[in-house]
C-alpha positions, 0 to 999 in steps of 0.5 A, a space after each residue: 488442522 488449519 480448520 481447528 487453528 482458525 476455530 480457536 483463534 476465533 474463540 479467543 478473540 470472542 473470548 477477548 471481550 468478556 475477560 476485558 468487561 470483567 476487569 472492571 465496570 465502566 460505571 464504578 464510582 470513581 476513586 476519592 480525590 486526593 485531598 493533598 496540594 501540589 507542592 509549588 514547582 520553583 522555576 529557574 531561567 537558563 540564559 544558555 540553550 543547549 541547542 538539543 531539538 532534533 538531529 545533526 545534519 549528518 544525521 538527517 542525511 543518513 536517515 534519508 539515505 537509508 530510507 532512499 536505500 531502502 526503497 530502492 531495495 523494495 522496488 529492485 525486489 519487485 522488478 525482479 519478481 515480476 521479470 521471472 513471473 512474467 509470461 514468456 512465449 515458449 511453446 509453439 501454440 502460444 506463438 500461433 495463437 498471438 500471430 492469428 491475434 494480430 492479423 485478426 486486428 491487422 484485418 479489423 484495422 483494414 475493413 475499419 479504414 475501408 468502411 471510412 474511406 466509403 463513407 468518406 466517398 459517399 460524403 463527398 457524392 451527397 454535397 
């Protein structure tokens, strides 16, 4: 089902084009010029300015709080989606498999500060 969805939206966007190209040709002559002259615009200067440009300070703050407010959803949203996703350990594998994890590192650390302190030593030997 979901197969045959796809196929036809594809079709459709195939299709798309062609109906789109025969509208019209993009190489038609262009219609005639009309010939009419614009009438004059008359121009009257106003010595009071209404002050209508953008919003009331009121405004902007609510407009700010809803986007802050929003955004504050979105991140609350996801916090909580990624606490219940998050890997928990529950079984007793899980928990064996971590603590040979960190004794393995334990153990890799120690043979790494060995392996320096020798060489360290052999430093010391050689001046």
């Amino acid at each position: 089902m979901l197969r045959r969805f796809a196929l036809l939206i594809c079709l459709f966007a195939l299709a798309l084009p062609i109906a789109a190209h025969a509208q019209s040709s993009p190489f038609a002559p262009l219609p005639p010029a009309s010939t009419t002259p614009a009438p004059t615009p008359t121009v009257t200067t106003s010595n009071t300015s209404t002050g209508n440009g953008g919003l009331a300070g009121w405004q902007q703050i609510l407009v700010f709080g809803a986007g802050g407010f929003l955004l504050l959803g979105i991140a609350w949203a996801i916090v909580r989606d990624a606490r219940s996703v998050a890997p928990t350990i529950t079984t007793e594998d899980q928990a064996e498999s971590r603590e040979r994890r960190e004794e393995d590192i334990k153990r890799r650390k120690a043979k790494n500060r060995a392996a320096a302190k020798r060489s360290r030593a052999a430093r010391k030997r050689n001046r």
